[in-house]
C-alpha positions as CSV (number, residue, x, y, z in Angstrom):
1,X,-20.7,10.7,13.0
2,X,-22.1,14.1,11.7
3,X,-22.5,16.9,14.1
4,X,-26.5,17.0,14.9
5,X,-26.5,20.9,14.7
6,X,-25.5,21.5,11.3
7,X,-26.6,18.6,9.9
8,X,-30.3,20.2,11.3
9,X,-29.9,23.1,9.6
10,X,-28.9,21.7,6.3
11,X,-31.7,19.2,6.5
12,X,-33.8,22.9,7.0
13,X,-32.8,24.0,3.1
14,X,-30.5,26.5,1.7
15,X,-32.0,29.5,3.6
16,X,-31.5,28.1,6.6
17,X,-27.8,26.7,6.2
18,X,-26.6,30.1,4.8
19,X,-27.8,31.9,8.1
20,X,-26.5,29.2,10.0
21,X,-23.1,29.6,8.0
22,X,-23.0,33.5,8.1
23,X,-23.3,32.5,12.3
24,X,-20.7,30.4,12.5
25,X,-18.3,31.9,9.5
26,X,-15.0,30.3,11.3
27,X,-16.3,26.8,11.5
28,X,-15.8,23.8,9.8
29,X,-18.7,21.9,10.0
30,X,-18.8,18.0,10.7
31,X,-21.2,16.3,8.5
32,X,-18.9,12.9,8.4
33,X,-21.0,9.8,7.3
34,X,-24.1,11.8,6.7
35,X,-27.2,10.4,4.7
36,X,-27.4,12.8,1.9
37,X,-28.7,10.5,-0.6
38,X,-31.3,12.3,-3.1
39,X,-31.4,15.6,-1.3
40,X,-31.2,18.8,-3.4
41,X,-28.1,20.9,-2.0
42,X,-27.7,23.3,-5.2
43,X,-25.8,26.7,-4.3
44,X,-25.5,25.9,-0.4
45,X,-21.9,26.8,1.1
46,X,-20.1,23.6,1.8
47,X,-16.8,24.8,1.6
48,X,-14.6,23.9,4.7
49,X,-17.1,21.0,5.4
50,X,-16.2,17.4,6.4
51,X,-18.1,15.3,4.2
52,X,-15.5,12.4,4.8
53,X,-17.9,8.9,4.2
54,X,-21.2,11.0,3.8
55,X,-24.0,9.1,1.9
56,X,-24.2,11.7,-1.1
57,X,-25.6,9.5,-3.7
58,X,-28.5,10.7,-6.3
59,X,-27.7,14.3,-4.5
60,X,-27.8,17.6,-6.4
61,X,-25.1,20.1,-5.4
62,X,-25.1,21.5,-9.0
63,X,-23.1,25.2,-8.5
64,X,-22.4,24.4,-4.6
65,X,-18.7,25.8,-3.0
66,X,-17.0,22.7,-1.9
67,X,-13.5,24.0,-2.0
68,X,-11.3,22.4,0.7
69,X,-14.0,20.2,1.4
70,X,-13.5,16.9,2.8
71,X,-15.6,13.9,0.7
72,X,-12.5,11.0,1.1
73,X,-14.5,8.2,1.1
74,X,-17.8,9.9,0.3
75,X,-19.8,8.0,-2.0
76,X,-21.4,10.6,-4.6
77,X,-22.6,7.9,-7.3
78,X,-25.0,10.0,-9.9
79,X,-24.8,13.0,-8.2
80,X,-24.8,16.4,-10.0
81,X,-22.1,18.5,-9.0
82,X,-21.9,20.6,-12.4
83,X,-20.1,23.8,-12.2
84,X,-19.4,22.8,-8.5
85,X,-16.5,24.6,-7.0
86,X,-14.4,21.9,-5.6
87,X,-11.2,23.8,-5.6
88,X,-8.1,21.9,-3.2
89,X,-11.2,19.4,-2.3
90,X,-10.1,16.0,-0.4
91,X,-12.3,13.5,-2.8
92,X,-9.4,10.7,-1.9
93,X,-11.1,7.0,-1.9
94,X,-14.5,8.5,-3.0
95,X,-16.7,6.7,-5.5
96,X,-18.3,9.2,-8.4
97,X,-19.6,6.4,-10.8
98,X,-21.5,8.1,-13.0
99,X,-21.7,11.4,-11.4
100,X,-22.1,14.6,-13.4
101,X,-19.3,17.1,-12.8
102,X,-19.5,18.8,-16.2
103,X,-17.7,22.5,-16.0
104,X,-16.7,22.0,-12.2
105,X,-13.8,23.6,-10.7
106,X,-11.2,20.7,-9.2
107,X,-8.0,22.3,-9.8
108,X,-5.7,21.2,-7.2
109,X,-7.8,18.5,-5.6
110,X,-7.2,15.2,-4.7
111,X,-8.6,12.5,-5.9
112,X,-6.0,9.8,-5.3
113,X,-7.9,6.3,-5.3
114,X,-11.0,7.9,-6.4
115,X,-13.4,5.4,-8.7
116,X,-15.1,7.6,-11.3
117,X,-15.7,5.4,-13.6
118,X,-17.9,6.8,-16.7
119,X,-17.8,10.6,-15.1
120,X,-18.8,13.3,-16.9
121,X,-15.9,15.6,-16.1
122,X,-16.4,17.4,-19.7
123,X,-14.7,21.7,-19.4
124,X,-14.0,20.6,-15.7
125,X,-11.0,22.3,-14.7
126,X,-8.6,19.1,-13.2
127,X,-5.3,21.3,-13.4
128,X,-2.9,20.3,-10.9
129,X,-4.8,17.9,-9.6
130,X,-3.5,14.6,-7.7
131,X,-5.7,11.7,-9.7
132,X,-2.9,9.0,-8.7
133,X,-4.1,5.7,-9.3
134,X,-8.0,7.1,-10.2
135,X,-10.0,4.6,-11.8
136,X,-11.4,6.7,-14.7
137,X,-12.6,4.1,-17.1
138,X,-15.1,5.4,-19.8
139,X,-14.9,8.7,-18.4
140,X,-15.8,11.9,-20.6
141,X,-12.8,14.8,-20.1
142,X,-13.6,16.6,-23.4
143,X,-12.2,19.6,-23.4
144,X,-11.0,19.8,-19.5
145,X,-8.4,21.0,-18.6
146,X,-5.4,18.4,-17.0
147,X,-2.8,20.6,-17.1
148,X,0.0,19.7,-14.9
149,X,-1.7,16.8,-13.2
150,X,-0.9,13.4,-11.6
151,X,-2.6,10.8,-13.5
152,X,0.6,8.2,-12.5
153,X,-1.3,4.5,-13.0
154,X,-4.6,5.9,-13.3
155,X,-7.1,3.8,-15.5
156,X,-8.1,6.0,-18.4
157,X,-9.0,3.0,-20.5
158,X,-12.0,3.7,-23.0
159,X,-11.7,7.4,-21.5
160,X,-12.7,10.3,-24.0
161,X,-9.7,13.1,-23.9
162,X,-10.4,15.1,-27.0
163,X,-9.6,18.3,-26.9
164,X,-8.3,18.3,-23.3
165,X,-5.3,20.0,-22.2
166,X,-2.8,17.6,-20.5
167,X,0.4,20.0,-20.8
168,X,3.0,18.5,-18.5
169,X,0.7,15.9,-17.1
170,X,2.0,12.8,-15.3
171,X,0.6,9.8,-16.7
172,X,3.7,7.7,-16.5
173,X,2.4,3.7,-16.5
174,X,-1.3,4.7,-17.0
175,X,-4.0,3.0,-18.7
176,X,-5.1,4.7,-21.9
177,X,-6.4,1.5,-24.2
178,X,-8.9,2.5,-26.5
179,X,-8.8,6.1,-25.3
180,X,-10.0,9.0,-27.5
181,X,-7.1,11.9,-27.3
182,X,-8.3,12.8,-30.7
183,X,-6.8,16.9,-30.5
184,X,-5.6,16.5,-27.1
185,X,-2.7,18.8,-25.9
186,X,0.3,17.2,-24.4
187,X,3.1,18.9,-24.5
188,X,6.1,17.9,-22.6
189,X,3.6,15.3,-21.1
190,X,4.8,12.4,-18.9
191,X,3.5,9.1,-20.5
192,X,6.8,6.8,-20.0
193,X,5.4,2.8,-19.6
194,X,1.7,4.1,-20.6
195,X,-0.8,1.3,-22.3
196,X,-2.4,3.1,-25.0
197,X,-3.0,0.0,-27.4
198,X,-5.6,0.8,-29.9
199,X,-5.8,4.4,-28.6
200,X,-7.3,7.3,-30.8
201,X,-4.8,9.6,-31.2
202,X,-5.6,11.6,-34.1
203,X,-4.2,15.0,-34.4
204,X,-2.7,15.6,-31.1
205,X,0.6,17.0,-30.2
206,X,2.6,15.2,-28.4
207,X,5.5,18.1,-28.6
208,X,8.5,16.9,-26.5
209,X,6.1,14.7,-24.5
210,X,8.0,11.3,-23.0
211,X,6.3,8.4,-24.7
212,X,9.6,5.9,-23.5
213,X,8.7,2.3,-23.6
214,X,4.9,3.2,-24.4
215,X,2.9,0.3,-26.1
216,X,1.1,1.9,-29.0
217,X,0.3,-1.4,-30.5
218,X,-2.8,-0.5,-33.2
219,X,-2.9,3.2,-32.1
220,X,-3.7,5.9,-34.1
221,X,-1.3,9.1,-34.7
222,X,-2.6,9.9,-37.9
223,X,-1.3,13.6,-38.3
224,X,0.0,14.4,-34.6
225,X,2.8,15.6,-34.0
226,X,5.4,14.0,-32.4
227,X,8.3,16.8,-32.9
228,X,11.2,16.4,-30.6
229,X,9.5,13.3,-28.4
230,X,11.3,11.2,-26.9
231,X,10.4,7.6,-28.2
232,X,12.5,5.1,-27.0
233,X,11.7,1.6,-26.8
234,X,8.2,2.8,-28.0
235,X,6.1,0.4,-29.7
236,X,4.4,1.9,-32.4
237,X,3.6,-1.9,-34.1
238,X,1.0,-1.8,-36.4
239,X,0.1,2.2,-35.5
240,X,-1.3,4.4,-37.7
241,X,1.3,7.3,-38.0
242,X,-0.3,8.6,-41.8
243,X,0.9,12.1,-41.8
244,X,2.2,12.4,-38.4
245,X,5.0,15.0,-37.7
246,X,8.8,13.8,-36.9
247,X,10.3,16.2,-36.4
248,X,14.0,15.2,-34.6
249,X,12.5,12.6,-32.8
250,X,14.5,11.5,-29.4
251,X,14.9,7.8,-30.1
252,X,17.0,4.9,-31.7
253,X,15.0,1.5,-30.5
254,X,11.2,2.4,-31.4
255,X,9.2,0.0,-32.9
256,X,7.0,1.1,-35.7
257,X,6.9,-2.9,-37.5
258,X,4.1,-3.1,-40.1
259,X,3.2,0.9,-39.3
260,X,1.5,3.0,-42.1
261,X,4.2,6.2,-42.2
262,X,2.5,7.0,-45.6
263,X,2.8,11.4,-45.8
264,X,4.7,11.1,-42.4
265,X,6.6,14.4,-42.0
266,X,10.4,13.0,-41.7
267,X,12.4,15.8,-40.1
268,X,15.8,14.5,-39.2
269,X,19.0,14.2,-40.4
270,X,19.2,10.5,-39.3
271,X,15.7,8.8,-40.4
272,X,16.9,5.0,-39.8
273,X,17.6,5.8,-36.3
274,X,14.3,6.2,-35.6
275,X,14.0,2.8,-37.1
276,X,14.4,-0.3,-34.9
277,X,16.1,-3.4,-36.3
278,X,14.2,-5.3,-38.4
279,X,11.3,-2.5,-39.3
280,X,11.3,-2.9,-43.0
């Protein structure tokens, strides 16, 4: 259970918690399984805090330092936590349905287990982050930035990615079905076993990503670029690769049955190795 003192002096307001803070610099303060639900905690000093389990839900900590923070379990449904600083935050097992973390800083966090589904992590900055396994469905990551994160089985499904930056992100055997990664960045990305039937793929580069054994059944790749990707085993059946760049790409066994290749860029010196038997 939270620590009566502090919890007194946040219940006090922002005035009050920073001169209790500027006391007691050296302290991490316990607030564990707090009822925070609907309070107003904009700009307050939380950094260092355990939150672990706190009640957070409806809150406002909009601008709030939570780096190294401790929220596993916390349950922060419809909070606002935009431009939050949650830098190397624990947010393991919490639940952000519908919370608002547009612009927030998370690189390095975890988030492992998380459920976040339809989040509004739009310009948040996720680099480096652990998101293993985060339930992400419907989330909106316009334009964040993923670079070199762990998004290994995460649920992405009917996610919005445009524009985001997932250089060398992990999302081996992730769910991306119906995911808009219309512009998306992902070079030398990890997406070996990934789902992304149906997905919107439109203009993103995909430059010596790892899309092995993906299923890419009714995607779109309409004028990405695909240059030096490894593709094996890929199925690409039905996929909309109109213009799309091919430029020496890494596979003999990909599917691309009934595909519409019409202005693809062929760049190889071996075409009908791209080809799997039978994709005529």
């Amino acid at each position: 259970m939270a620590n009566p003192e502090p919890l007194k002096y946040l219940l006090r307001g922002y005035q009050s918690w920073s001169q209790w803070r500027s006391h007691h610099p050296h302290l991490s303060p316990d607030l564990t399984h707090a009822d925070l639900r609907g309070l107003d905690l904009s700009h307050l000093d939380l950094s260092n805090t355990d939150l672990s389990g706190a009640s957070l839900q409806g809150s406002t900590l909009r601008l709030s330092k939570l780096s190294k923070a401790k929220l596993k379990c916390a349950d922060l449904t419809q909070a606002n936590l935009q431009q939050a600083q949650l830098a190397q935050a624990d947010l393991s097992l919490a639940t952000l349905n519908q919370a608002n973390l547009q612009d927030a800083d998370l690189h390095h966090a975890n988030l492992i287990g998380a459920t976040a589904i339809a989040v509004n992590l739009q310009g948040a900055d996720l680099s480096h982050g652990n998101l293993i396994g985060t339930s992400l469905q419907r989330a909106n990551l316009r334009h964040s930035d993923l670079d070199h994160a762990q998004l290994h089985r995460a649920n992405l499904a009917h996610a919005n990615l445009a524009h985001a930056n997932l250089a060398h992100a992990n999302l081996g055997q992730s769910q991306l079905t119906e995911a808009v990664l219309i512009c998306a960045h992902l070079y030398r990305a990890e997406l070996g076993g990934a789902n992304l039937r149906a997905a919107r793929c439109s203009k993103a580069s995909f430059l010596r990503a790892n899309l092995t054994q993906i299923d890419a059944v009714h995607a779109d790749f309409s004028w990405s670029d695909l240059s030096h990707a490894r593709l094996e085993k890929a199925n690409f059946s039905g996929a909309n690769l109109r213009g799309a760049r091919m430029k020496h790409p890494q596979s003999k066994t990909a599917n691309i049955h009934q595909a519409d290749l019409s202005l693809t860029a062929w760049e190889t010196s071996n075409v009908k190795h791209f080809l799997h038997s039978g994709n005529t």
